[in-house]
PAVEXRO-152804 format. One line per field, with one value per residue (C-alpha): residue number from 1; x, y, z. Coordinates in pm, 1 decimal. Example, Ala and Ser with C-alpha at 12.3 -4.5 7.8 and 13.67 -1.06 7.14 Angstrom:
<sites>
num	1:2
u	1230.0:1367.0
v	-450.0:-106.0
w	780.0:714.0
</sites>
This chain:
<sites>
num	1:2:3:4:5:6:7:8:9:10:11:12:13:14:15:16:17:18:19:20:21:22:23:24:25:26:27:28:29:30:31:32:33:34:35:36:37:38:39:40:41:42:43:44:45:46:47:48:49:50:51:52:53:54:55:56:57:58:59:60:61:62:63:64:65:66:67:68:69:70:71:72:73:74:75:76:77:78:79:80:81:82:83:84:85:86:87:88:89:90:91:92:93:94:95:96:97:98:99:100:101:102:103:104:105:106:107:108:109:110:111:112:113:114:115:116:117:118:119:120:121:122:123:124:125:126:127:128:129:130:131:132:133:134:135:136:137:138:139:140:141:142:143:144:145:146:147:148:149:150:151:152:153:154:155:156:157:158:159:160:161:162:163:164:165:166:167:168:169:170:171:172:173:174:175:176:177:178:179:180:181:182:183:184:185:186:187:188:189:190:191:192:193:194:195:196:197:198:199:200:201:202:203:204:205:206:207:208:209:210:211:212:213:214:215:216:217:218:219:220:221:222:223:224:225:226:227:228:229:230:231:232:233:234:235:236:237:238:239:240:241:242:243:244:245:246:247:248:249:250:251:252:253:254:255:256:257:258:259:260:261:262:263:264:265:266:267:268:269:270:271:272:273:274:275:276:277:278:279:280:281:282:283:284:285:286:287:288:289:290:291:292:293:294:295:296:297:298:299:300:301:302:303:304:305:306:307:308:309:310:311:312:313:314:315:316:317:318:319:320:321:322:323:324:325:326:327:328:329:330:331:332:333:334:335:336:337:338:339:340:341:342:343:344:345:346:347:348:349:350:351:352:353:354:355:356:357:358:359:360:361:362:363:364:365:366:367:368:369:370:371:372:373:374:375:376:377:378:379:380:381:382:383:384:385:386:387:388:389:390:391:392:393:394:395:396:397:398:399:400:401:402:403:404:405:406:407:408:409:410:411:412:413:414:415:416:417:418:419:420:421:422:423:424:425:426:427:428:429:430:431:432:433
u	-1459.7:-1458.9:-1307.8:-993.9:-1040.9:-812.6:-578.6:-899.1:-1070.4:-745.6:-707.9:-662.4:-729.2:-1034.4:-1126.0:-1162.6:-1533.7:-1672.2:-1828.2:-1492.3:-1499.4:-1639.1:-1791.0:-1605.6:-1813.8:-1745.9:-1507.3:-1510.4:-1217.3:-1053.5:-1066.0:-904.8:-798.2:-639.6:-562.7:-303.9:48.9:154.5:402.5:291.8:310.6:-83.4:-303.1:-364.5:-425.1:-72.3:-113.5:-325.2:-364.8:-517.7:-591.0:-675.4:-838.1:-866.5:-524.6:-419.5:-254.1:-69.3:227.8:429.2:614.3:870.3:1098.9:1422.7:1592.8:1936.7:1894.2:1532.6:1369.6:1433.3:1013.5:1121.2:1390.0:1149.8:891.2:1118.9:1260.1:934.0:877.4:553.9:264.0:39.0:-3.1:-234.5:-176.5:-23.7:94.9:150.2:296.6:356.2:594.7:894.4:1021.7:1223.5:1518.1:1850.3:1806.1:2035.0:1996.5:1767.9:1481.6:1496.0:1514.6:1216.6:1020.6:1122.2:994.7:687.4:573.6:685.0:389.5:148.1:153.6:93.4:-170.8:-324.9:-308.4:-511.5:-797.6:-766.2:-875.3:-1115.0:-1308.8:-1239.9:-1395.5:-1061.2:-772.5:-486.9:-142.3:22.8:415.6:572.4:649.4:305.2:296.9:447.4:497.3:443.6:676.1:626.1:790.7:1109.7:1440.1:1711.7:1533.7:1545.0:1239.1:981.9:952.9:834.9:556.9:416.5:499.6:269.9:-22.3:-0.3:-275.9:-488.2:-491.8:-591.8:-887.8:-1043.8:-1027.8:-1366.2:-1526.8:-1781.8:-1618.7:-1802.9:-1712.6:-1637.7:-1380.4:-1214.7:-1205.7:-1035.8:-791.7:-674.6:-604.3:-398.1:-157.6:-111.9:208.5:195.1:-57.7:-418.3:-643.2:-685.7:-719.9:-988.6:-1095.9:-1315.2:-1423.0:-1710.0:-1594.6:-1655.1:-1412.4:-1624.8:-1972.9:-1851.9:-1944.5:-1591.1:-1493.4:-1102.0:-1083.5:-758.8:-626.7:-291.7:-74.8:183.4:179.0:569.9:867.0:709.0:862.7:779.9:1052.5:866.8:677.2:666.1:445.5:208.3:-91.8:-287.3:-529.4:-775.6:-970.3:-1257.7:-1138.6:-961.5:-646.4:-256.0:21.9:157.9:-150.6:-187.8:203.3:152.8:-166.2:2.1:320.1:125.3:-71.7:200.5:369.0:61.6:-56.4:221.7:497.2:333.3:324.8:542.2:554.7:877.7:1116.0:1246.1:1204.3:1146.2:1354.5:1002.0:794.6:596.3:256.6:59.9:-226.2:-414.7:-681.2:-891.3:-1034.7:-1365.2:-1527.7:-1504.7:-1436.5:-1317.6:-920.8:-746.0:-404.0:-276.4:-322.7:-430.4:-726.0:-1055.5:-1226.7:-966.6:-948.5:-1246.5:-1052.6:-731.7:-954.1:-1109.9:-715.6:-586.8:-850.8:-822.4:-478.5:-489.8:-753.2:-505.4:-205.8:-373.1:-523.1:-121.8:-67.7:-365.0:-296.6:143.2:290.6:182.8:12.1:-244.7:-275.4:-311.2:-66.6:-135.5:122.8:51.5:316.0:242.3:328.0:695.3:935.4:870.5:710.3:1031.8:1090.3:747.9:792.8:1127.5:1003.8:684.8:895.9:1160.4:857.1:692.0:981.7:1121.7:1141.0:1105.9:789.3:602.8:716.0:564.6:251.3:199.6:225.3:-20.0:247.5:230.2:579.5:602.1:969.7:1044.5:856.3:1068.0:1349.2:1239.1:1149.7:1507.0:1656.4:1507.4:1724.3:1476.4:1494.5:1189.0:1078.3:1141.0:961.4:644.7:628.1:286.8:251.3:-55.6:-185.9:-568.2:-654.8:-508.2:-191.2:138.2:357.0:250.2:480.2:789.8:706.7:494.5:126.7:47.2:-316.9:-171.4:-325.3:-125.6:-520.3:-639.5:-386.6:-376.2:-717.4:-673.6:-369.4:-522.1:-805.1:-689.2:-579.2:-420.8:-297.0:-17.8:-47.1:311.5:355.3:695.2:609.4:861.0:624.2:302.4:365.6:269.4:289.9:61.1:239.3:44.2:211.0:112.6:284.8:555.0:470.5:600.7:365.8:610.3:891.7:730.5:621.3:947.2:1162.8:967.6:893.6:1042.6:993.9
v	-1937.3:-1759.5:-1366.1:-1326.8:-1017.8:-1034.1:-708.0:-532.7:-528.8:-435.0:-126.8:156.6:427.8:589.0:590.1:255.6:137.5:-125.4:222.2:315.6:8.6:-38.5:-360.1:-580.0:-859.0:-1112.3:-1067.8:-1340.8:-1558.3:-1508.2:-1732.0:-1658.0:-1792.0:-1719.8:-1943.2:-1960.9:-2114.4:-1958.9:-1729.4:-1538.1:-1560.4:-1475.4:-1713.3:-1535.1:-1512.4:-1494.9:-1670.1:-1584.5:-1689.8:-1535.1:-1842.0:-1799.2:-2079.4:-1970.3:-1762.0:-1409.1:-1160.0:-880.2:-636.2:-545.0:-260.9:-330.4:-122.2:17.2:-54.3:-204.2:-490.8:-684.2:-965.7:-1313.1:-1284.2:-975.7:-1208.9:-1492.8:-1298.7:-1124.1:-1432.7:-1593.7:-1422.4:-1586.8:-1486.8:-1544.6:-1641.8:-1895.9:-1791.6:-1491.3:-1622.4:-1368.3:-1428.1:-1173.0:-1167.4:-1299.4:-998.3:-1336.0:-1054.3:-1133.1:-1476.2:-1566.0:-1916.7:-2084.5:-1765.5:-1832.9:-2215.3:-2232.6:-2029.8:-2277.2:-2570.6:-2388.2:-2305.6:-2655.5:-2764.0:-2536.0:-2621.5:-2972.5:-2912.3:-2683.7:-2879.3:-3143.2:-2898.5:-2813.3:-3190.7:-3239.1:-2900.6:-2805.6:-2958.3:-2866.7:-2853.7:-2596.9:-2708.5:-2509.6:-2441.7:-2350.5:-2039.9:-1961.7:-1890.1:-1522.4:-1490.6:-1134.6:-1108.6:-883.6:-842.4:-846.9:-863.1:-1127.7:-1369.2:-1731.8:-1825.1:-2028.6:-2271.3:-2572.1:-2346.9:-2238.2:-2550.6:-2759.4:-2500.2:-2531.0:-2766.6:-2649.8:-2307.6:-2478.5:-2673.4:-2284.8:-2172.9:-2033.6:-1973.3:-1738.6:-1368.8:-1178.4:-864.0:-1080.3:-1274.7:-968.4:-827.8:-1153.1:-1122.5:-776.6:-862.8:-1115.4:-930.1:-670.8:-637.8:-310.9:-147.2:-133.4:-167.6:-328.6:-156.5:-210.3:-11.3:-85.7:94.9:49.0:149.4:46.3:8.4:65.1:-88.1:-323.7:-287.9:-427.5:-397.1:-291.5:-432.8:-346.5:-399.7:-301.4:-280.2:-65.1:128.8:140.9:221.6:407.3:571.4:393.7:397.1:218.8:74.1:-213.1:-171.6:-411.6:-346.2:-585.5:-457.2:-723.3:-676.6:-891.0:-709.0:-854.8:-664.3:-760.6:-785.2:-474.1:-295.3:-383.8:-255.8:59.8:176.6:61.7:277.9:573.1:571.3:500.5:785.6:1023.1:722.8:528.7:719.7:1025.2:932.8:891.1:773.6:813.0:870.4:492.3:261.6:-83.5:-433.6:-544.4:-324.0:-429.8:-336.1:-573.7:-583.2:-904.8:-903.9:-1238.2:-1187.4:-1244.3:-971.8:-983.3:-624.0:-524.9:-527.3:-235.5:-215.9:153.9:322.8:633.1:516.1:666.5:346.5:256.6:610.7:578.5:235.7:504.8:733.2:430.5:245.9:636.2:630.4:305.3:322.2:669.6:558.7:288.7:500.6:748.8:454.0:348.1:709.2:739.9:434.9:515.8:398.7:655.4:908.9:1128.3:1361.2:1276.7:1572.4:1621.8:1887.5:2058.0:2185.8:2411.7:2636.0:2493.4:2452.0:2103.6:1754.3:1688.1:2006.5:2006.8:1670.8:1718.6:2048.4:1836.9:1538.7:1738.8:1867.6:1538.5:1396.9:1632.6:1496.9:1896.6:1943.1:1643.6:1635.1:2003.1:1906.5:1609.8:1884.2:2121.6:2389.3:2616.7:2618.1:2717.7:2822.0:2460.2:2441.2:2741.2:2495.7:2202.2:2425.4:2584.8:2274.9:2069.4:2218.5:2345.8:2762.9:2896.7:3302.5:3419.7:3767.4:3581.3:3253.3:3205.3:2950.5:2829.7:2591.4:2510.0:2813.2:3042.2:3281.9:3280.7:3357.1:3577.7:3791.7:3604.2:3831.7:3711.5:3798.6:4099.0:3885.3:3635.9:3526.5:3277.5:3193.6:3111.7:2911.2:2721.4:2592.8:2459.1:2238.1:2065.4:1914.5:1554.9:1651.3:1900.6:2037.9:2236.3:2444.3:2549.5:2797.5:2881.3:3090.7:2938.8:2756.1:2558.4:2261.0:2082.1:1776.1:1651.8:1430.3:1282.6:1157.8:1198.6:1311.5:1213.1:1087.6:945.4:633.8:577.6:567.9:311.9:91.0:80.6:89.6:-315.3:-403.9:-748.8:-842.8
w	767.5:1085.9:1073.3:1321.0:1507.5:1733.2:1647.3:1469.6:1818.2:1979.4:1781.0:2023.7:1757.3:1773.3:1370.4:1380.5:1301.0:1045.1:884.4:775.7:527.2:217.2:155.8:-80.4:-232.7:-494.7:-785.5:-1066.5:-1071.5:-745.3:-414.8:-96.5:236.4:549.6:793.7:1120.5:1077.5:1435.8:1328.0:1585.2:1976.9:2006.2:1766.5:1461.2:1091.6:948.8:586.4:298.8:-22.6:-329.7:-619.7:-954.2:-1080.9:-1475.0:-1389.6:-1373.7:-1570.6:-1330.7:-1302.2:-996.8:-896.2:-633.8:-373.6:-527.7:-239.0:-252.2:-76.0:-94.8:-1.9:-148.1:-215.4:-459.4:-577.4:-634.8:-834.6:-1066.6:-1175.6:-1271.4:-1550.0:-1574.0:-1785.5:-1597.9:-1224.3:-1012.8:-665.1:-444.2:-102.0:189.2:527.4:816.0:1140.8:866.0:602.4:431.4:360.0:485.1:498.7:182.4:45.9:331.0:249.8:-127.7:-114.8:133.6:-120.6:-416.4:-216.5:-132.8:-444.9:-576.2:-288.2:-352.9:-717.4:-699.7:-400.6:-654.4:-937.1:-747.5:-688.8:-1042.5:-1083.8:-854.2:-946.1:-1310.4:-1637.9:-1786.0:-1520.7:-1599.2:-1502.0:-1256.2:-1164.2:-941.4:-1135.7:-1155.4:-789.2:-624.3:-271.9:-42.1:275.3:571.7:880.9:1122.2:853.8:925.0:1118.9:967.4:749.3:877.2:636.0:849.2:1001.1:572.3:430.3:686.1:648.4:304.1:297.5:528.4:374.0:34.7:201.5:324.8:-42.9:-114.7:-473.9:-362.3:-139.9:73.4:307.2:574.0:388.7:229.4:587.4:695.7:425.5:482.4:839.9:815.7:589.1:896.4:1112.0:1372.6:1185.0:1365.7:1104.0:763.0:494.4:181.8:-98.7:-438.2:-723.9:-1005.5:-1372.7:-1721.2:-2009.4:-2310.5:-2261.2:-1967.2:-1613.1:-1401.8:-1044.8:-880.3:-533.8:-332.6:16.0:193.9:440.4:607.5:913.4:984.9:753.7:507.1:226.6:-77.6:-397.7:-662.1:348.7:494.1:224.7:24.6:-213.4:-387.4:-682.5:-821.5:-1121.0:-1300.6:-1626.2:-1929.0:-1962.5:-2056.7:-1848.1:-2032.4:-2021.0:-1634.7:-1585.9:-1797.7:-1542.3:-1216.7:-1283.8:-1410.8:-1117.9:-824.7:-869.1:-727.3:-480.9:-309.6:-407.4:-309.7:121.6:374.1:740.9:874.9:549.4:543.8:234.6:268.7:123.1:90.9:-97.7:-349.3:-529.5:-772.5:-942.6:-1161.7:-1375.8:-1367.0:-1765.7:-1655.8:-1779.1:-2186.2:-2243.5:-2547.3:-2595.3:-2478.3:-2658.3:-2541.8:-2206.2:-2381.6:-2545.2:-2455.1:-2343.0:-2031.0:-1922.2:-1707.1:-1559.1:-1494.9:-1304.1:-1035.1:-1023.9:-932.1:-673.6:-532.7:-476.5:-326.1:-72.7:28.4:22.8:261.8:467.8:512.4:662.0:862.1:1035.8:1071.5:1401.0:1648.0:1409.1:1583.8:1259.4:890.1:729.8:334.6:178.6:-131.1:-313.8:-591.1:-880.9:-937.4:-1222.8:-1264.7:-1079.7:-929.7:-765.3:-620.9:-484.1:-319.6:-166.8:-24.1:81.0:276.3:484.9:484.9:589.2:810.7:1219.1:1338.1:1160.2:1253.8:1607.9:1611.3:1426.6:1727.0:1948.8:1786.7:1768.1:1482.7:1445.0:1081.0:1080.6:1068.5:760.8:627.2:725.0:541.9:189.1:222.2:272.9:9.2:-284.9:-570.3:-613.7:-498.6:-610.4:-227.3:-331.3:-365.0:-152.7:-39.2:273.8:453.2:683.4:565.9:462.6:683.8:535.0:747.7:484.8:177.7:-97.7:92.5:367.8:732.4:687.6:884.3:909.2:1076.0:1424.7:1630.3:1814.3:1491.2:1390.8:1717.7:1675.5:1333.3:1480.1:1713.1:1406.8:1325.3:929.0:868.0:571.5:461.9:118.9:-37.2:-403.6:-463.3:-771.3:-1042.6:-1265.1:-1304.5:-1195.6:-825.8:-606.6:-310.4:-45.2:250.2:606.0:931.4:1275.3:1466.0:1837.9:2167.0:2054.7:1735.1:1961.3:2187.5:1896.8:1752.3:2092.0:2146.6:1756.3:1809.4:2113.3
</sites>
């Protein structure tokens, strides 16, 4: 099961090194595959599957986007309990493409369910029956272009045949490049925990380089867990924990029809049942999700079309959550800003711009603004400390941060994005072609 490297190698950015990964082993109860189905001009990986052979139990959180993709259709109307395999293609987002999207999706889990069910046969002592319904689809890629059904439906079997019981770094690394559209590298992350006396493992990977400003970019996020947990349980955790993950970054300020986070849990590790998020025993399983998904999220921004800086804003000391993260989004967001963060400007009127703008009252006798941990703006007045050398040098570091108390309340919000470059422009004058 040879690793595609094609657009790993081809990475121009210069963070990219095999160091940067953690190594993802084996987690009980999940196979994957990737193969080619030449949706692309260059021969790539473009179709993965993730199989459950016992089955899954999982949750989703999806864009809140008006329109979405007839794969965000599909899955909501399943309404399964449990499923047996995610599919995930790139180049095709499957939105806009009506009937002929959904259709091909209906006939392609109708396939892959029968395909599956004769693995089931020829490898289980006691074969599960699988639906079509038990199978969810991820989408990624150019909107309104017709779905390539012929292209899936004819890998099909050939991306059954690669399944693999047994994972390894390699095959994880595999995985999370074939999910990949513009971005330039894949992006993994794991975590260790325990939920009471049992020892499980969170595994994640994700993707999203390019319209990126999650409501729940291109975005997708896929969580796997050896741990025994309910669907409710599972949907309880991922929603507690998007809010300060996913839907705390932002690339360029646009939302996708595709977005869509999951997590399953294979139940192969027989902890004891968990019945409410706030018991004691999963909290330690809260803290690792949190941080897997955060290392994703800021992999996502760290790797946005064009970046050349990794921006995290910290708003703090407002009247409530909300305030803090529409003050940290309207900066995050805000063209002016990141253009002048590309160009190492410390142009921090714009940011005076962006907190005006944003709409939450802010106690203007005592603002306090800093970049890292240098004042600019202190009592609502310019810092008579401020040097415009010092502050040059700290632009031109790679992250930089941007720290924000508006003085009317306790409460804060962190967002993460990254600049705004000639390079984004360029990637998105060509993105189809």
């Amino acid at each position: 099961m040879g690793i595609n490297l094609t657009n790993f190698l081809a990475s121009k950015s210069k963070n990219t090194k095999m160091i940067d990964f953690q190594d993802l082993d084996h987690l009980d109860g999940l196979s994957i595959s990737a193969v080619c189905a030449n949706l692309y001009k260059d021969k790539r990986d473009d179709l993965t599957m993730f199989y459950f052979r016992e089955g899954a139990n999982y949750a989703s959180v999806y864009t809140q986007s008006k329109i979405i993709s007839e794969n965000i259709k599909w899955n909501i109307n399943q309404r399964s309990k449990k499923v047996f395999s995610l599919i995930v293609n790139t180049r095709n987002a499957n939105a806009f493409t009506g009937k002929q999207g959904y259709e091909s999706l209906k006939k392609i889990a109708d396939l892959t369910a029968k395909q599956l069910n004769k693995k089931q046969e020829e490898d289980e002592e006691s074969p599960k029956k699988i639906h079509a319904k038990n199978i969810i689809f991820g989408c990624t890629g150019t909107i309104g272009e017709t779905f390539p059904y012929e292209k899936i439906s004819s890998s099909i079997p050939n991306l059954i045949s690669k399944i693999r019981y047994t994972q390894n770094k390699f095959i994880w690394m595999k995985a999370a490049l074939s999910i990949m559209t513009t971005d330039t590298k894949p992006k993994l992350a794991m975590e260790e925990c325990t939920i009471g006396n049992e020892k499980v493992k969170i595994y994640g990977i994700a993707k999203g380089s390019g319209m990126i400003y999650p409501n729940m970019a291109t975005t997708l996020a896929y969580i796997f867990t050896d741990a025994t947990l309910s669907n409710d349980i599972l949907g309880k955790l991922l929603k507690k924990n998007i809010t300060t993950t996913f839907n705390a970054i932002s690339c360029d300020g646009d939302t996708s029809t595709n977005d869509m986070a999951t997590i399953f849990a294979t139940n192969e590790v027989k902890n004891s049942q968990v019945k409410n998020v706030n018991e004691n025993k999963i909290k330690n399983f809260d803290n690792a999700l949190n941080n897997v998904l955060l290392n994703l999220a800021k992999r996502v921004v760290s790797d946005g079309e064009g970046a050349s800086k990794f921006i995290k804003i910290n708003v703090n000391k407002c009247k409530n959550e909300i305030d803090a993260k529409k003050i940290a989004f309207s900066i995050a967001n805000s063209p002016l800003v990141k253009t002048a963060i590309a160009g190492e400007d410390p142009n921090w009127g714009r940011v005076i711009m962006a907190i005006g703008k944003a709409g939450p009252k802010i106690n203007l006798k005592k603002l306090l603004i800093k970049f890292g941990n240098i004042t600019i703006v202190e009592g609502g007045k310019f810092s008579q400390s401020y040097d415009e050398r010092l502050i040059s040098r700290y632009m031109k570091g790679e992250i930089i941060e941007i720290n924000i108390e508006t003085f009317t309340g306790k409460k804060n919000f962190t967002a993460y994005t990254m600049d705004l470059t000639k390079k984004y422009v360029q990637i998105n004058s060509d993105y189809r072609s």
